[in-house]
Structure formats: C-alpha cells, structure tokens
C-alpha positions in Angstrom: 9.6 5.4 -1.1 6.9 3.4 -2.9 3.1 3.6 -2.1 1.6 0.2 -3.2 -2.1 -0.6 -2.9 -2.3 -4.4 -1.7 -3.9 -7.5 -0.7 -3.0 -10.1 1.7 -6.4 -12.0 1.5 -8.5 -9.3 3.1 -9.7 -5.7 2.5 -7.5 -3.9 0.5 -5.1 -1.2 1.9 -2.4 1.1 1.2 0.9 0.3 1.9 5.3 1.9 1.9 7.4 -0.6 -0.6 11.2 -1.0 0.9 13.9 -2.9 1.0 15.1 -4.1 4.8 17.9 -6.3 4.5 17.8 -7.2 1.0 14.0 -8.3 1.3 11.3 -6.4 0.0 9.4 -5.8 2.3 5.7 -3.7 2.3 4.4 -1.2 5.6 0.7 -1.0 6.0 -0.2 2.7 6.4 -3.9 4.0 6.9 -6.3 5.7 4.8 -5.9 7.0 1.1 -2.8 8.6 0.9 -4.2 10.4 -2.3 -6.2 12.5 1.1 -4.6 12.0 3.7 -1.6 12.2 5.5 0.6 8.7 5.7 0.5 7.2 8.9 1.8 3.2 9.6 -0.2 0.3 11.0 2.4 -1.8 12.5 1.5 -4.1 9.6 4.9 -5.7 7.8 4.0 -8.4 4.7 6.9 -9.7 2.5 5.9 -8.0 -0.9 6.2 -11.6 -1.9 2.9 -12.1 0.0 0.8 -9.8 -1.0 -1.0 -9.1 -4.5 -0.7 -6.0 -6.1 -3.8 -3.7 -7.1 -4.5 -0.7 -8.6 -3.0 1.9 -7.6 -6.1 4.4 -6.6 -9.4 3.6 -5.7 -11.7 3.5 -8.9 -13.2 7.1 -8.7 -16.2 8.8 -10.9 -13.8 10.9 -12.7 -10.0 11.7 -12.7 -9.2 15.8 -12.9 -5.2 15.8 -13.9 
C-alpha cells in the first residue's frame, strides 16, 4: 500500500496507490492519514490522471 497526496484538478486529497489489473490505479481516502485513521471515498482516478504532490501538508515545524 501506497499513500499518495494528489490532484485531479480540484482540492487536494489523500489517496491508496495499487495496481487492479495491471493499471495503476489511485483510492481517494479522507482526512490526513498522518491523524487519522484511513477511510475510502468511493473516489477511483487512473494514477495517470492525477498529479502528484507533496507528500504532507506543509506544517510549521517537523518533530522526527
């Protein structure tokens, strides 16, 4: 499992990169998954379709 942050056009959102038969294929799930748990949309984009962002949400500071 894969968790991509995306664009189709619109807002931004989180999404689950996999494979379904041989495609790429890209899950919308809601909220940050950084804070919450992952649930799915019903939103399924071709990862062809979509532009890749940053992977977190610019934040004031990063504790690691």
């Amino acid at each position: 499992m894969r968790i991509a942050r995306f664009t189709t056009g619109d807002d931004p959102m989180y999404g689950i990169g996999q494979s379904k038969d041989g495609c790429d294929m890209v899950y919308g799930i809601t909220g940050d998954p950084l804070y919450t748990e992952i649930r799915p949309t019903g939103t399924i984009v071709p990862l062809e379709d979509v532009r890749l962002l940053a992977p977190v949400i610019p934040r004031s500071k990063v504790v690691a």
